[in-house]
C-alpha positions in Angstrom: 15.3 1.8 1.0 11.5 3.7 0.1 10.0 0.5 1.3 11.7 0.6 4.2 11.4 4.4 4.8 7.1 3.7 4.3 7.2 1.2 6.6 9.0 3.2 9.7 6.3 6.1 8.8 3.5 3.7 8.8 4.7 3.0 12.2 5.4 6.3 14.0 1.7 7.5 12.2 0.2 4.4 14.1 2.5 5.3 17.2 1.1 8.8 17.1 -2.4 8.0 16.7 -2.4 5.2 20.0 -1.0 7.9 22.0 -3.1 8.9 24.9 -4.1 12.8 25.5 -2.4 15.6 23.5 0.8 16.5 22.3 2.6 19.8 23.0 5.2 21.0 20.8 7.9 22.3 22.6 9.2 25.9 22.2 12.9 26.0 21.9 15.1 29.6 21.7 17.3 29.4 18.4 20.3 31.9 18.8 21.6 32.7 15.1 24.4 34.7 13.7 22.9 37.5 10.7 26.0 36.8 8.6 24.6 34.7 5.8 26.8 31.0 5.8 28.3 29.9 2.4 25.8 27.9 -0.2 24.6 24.2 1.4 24.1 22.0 -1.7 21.8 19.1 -0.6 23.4 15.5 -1.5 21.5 12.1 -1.7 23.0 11.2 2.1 20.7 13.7 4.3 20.8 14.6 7.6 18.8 12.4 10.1 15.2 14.0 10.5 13.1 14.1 13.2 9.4 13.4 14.1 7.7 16.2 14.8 4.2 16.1 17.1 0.9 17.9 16.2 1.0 21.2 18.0 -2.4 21.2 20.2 -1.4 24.5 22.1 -4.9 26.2 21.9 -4.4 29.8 20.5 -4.7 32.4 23.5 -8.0 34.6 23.8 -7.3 39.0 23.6 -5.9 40.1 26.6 -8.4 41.7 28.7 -7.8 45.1 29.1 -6.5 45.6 25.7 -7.1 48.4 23.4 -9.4 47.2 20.9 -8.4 48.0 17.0 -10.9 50.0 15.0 -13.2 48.4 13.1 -11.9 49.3 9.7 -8.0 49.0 10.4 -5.8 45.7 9.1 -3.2 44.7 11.6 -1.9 43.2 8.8 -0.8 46.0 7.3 -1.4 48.9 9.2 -3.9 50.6 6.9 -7.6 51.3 6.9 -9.5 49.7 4.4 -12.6 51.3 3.0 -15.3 48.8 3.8 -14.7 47.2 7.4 -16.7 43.9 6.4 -13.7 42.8 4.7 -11.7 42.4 7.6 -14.8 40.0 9.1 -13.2 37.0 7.3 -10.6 34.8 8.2 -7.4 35.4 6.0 -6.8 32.8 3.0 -3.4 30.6 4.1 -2.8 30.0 0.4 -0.4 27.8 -1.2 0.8 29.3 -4.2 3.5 26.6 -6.9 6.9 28.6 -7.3 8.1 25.3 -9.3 8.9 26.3 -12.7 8.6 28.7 -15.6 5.6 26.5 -16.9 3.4 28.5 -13.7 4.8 31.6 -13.9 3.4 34.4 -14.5 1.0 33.3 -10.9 -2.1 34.8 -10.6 -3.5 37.2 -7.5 0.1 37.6 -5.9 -0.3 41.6 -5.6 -3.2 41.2 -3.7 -1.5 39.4 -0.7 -0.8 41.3 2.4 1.5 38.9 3.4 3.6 36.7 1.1 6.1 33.9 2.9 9.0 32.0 1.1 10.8 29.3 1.9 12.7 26.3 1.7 11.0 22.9 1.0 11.3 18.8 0.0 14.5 18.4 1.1 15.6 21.8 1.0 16.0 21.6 -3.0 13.2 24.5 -3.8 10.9 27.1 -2.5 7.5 27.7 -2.6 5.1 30.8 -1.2 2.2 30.7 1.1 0.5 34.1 0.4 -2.2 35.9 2.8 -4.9 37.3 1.6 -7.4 39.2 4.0 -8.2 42.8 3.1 -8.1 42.3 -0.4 -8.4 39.1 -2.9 -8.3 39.0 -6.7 -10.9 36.6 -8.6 -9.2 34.0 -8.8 -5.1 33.0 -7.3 -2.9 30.2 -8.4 -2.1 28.1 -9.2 -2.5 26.4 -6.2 -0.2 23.5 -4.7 0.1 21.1 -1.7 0.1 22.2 1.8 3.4 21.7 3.8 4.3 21.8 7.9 5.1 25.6 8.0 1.6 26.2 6.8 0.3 23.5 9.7 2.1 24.3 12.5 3.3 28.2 12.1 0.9 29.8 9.7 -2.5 29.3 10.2 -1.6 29.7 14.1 -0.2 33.3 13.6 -3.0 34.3 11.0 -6.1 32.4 13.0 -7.0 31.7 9.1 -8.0 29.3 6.4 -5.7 26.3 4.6 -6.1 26.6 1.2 -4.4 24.1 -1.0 -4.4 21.5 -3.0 -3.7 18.2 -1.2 -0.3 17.0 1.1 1.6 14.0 1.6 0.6 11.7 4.1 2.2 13.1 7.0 1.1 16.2 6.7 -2.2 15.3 5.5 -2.5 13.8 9.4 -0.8 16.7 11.1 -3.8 18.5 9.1 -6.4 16.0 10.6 -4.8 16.1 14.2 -4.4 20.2 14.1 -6.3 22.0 16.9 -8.1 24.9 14.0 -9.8 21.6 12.8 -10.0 20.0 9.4 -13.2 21.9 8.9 -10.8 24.9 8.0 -9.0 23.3 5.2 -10.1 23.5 1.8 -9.1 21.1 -1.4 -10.1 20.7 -4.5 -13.6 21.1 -4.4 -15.2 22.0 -8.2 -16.7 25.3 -6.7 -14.1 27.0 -4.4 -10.9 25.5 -6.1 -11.2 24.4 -9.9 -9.3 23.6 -12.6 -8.8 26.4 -14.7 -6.7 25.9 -18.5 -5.0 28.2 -20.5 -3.8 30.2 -17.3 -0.9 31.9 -17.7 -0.7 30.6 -21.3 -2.0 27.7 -23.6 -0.7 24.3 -22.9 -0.2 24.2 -19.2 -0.2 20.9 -17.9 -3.1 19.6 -15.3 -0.6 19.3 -12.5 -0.6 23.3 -12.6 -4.4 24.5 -13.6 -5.7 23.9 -9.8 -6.9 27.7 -8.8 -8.5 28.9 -5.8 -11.6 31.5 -6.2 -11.2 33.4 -3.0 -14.9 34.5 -2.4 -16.3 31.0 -2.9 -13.6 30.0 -0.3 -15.3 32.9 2.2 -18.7 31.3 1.1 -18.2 27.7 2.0 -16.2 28.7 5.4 -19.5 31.0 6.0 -21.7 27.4 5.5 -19.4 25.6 7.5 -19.7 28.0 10.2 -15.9 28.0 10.6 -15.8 32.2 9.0 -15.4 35.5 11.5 -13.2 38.5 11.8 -9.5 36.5 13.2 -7.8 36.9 16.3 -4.8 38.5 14.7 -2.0 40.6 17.3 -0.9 43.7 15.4 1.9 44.5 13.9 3.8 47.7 14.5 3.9 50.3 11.5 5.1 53.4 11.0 4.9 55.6 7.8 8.4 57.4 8.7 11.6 54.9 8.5 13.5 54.4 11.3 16.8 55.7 12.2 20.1 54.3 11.6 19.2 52.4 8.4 21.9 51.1 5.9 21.0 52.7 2.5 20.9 49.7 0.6 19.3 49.3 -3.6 19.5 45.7 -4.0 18.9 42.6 -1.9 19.5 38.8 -3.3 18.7 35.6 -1.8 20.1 32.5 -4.1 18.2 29.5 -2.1 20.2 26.5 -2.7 19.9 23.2 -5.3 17.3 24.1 -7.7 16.7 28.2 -6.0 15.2 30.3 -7.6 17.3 33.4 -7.0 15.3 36.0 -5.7 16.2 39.7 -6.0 14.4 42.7 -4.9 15.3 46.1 -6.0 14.1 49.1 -4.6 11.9 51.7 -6.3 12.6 55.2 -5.6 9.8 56.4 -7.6 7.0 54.1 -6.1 9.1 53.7 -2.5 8.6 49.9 -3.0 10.4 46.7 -3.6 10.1 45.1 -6.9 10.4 41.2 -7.7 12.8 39.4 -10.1 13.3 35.4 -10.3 15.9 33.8 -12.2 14.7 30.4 -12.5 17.3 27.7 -12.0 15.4 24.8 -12.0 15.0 25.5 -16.0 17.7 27.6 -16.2 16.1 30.3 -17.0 17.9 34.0 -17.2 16.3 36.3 -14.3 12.8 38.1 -14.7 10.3 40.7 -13.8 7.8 38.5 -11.5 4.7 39.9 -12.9 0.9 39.5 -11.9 -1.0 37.7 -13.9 -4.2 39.2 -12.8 -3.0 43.0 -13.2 0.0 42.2 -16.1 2.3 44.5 -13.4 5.7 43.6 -11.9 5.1 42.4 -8.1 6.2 45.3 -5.6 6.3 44.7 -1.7 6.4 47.5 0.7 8.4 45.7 3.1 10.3 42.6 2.1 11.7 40.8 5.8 14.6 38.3 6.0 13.8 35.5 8.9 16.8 33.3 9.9 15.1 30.3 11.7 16.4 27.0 12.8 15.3 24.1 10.1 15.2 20.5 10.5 13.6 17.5 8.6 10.7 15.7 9.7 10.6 12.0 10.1 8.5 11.4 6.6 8.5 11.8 2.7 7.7 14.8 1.1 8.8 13.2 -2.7 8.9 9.7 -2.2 10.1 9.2 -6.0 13.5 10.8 -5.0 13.1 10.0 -1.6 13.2 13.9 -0.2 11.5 14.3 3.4 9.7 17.5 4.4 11.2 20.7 5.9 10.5 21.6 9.7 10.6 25.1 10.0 10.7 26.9 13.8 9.2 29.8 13.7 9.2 30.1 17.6 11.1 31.8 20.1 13.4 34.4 18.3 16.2 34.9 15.6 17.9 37.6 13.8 15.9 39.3 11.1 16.6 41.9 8.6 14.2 44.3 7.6 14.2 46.2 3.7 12.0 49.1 3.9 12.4 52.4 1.9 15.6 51.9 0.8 17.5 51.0 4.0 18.3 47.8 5.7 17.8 47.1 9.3 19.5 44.3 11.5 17.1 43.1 14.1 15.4 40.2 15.5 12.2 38.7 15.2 10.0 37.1 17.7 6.6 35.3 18.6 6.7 33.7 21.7 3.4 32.1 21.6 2.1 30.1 18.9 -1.4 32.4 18.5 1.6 35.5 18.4 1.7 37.3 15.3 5.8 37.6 14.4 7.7 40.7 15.4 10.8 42.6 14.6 12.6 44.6 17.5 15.8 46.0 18.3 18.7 44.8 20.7 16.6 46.0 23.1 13.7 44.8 22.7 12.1 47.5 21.3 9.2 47.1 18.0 11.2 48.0 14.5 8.3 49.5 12.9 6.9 48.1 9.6 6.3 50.8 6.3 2.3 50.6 6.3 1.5 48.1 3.4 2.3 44.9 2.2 5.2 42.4 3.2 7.0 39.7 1.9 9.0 37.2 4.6 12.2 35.5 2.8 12.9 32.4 5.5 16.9 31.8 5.5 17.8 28.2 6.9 20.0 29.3 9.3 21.8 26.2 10.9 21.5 23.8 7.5 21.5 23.9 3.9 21.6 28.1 4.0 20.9 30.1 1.2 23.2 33.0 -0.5 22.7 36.3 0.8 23.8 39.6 -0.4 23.1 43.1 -0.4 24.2 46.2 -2.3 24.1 49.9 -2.2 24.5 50.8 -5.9 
């Protein structure tokens, strides 16, 4: 069955290349319901998956006649930062391993402005892309492999850099074939990504020492010439909440197979969200996910649930157990929920175009402001394999 499975792939790769002009990926609408579904457990028999082209949609240029942001404020988080030059570098699209307790504590998370996670190799884990642009700590990790929401989604919305540690073989094209260019991914390298032991602890196997050292990544994107302030769309923020929020403490999301289960409790004192992981791959009893780099528990000023429509691409992500990657649509709209100083919004998110930055509005369309800070996106599969979802006011 793998040798058969290889061949078809060799197959549709060599289709894909022979194919004359580019390839548009179509934008399709997903209409979702917010009420979480009950626990999907993945089974050897999975669903047929689907091929999915290289998007070559060229990211659109500013609008003319728009108001230009000052030279100092992140749209990223809606905050000034001190010293504008940091914001003259595209954001790090990093790939961060969320596989085990052998690679937890991670290092550099609290720096994100963004953190994304999601479901992956057949729907039986997770794993974080985490954005860092205004600020970046020595070193992050460790780093893993690159997968398609970072190819076709993420380095789209943040105009940035791929930094990982290497990809199958069908995403390793889709990388090669992507319209921001090869020349903006970064791998193992010996100078911008090394191997690092002894981080978090003594003992760590090699698969998990791979870190990325965020201003030798800046460096060698400044020699490739590939560097410069992003075309990012800002988000809305707003330091006051909005009205009508559901006072809510608590907020889980139990990802199916081998999880983790994520919950996020909210902070009165600090007005954030903090982390905690129970790890079921291990089965592990839940944690504080805390920072390597800073020893402190990881606290999100926003933390944003995205129902999106999932598939499964046409190719192996874990050819030893035969699980093929995740396609994740992060265009058009869905229902979204939104956790911000202690109250829960239903809304919907949107991006419309692939250079569009994600949004949440109301039933109206109008913007659900963001807290000023940082976010974290939990993507919910919503028409396959759906994670557990609850909230709770006490």
């Amino acid at each position: 069955m793998l040798k058969l499975r290889l061949i078809l792939t060799a197959l549709l790769l060599a289709l894909a290349f022979a194919a004359c002009g580019p390839q548009i990926q179509t934008v399709i609408t997903v209409i979702v319901t917010a009420t979480p579904g009950p626990t999907g457990t993945p089974t050897v028999e999975q669903p047929t998956p689907t091929w999915t082209p290289v998007p070559t949609i060229t990211p659109r240029p500013t609008q003319a006649g728009a108001t230009p942001m000052p030279e100092a404020y992140n749209p990223l988080t809606g905050q000034f930062v001190k010293d504008p030059a940091v914001l003259m570098r595209r954001p790090l699209v990093t790939k961060i391993s969320n596989e085990s307790q052998e690679v937890r504590p991670q290092s550099g998370l609290s720096f994100a402005d963004h953190v994304w996670e999601y479901q992956m190799e057949g729907f039986q884990q997770t794993r974080y892309t985490a954005i860092f642009y205004s600020r970046a700590p020595e070193q992050v990790g460790s780093v893993r492999s690159a997968r398609l929401i970072d190819v076709h989604e993420l380095m789209f919305m943040y105009d940035g850099l791929l930094v990982y540690s290497g990809c199958s073989i069908g995403v390793c094209w889709q990388i090669q074939n992507a319209t921001w260019g090869n020349s903006r991914a970064f791998r193992e390298d010996k100078i911008a990504l090394v191997r690092i032991s002894g981080v978090p602890r003594e003992g760590i196997s090699l698969y998990h020492t791979l870190f990325a050292l965020p201003d030798k990544v800046w460096s060698e994107a400044n020699e490739r010439e590939v560097n410069g302030r992003p075309n990012l769309q800002p988000m809305h923020f707003d330091p006051n909440p909005p009205p009508k929020g559901v006072t809510t403490h608590e907020f889980v999301i139990d990802y199916p197979a081998l999880g983790p289960r994520h919950r996020w409790e909210y902070n009165e004192a600090n007005r954030n969200w903090l982390s905690f992981t129970t790890d079921q791959r291990q089965q592990a009893d839940e944690e504080p996910d805390i920072d390597f780099a800073t020893k402190k528990q990881l606290a999100f000023d926003n933390v944003v649930l995205i129902y999106a429509d999932h598939s499964l691409a046409d190719y192996l992500e874990d050819e030893a157990n035969q699980l093929s990657s995740v396609e994740i649509n992060l265009q058009g709209e869905g229902d979204a929920v939104l956790m911000r100083d202690g109250k829960r919004y239903n809304c919907r998110w949107v991006r419309h175009d692939i250079a569009d930055m994600i949004a949440l509005v109301d039933s109206s369309g109008n913007p659900i402001p963001l807290k000023p800070g940082t976010t974290w996106f939990n993507v919910y599969s919503a028409n396959m394999f759906q994670p557990d979802v609850s909230f709770s006011a006490q």
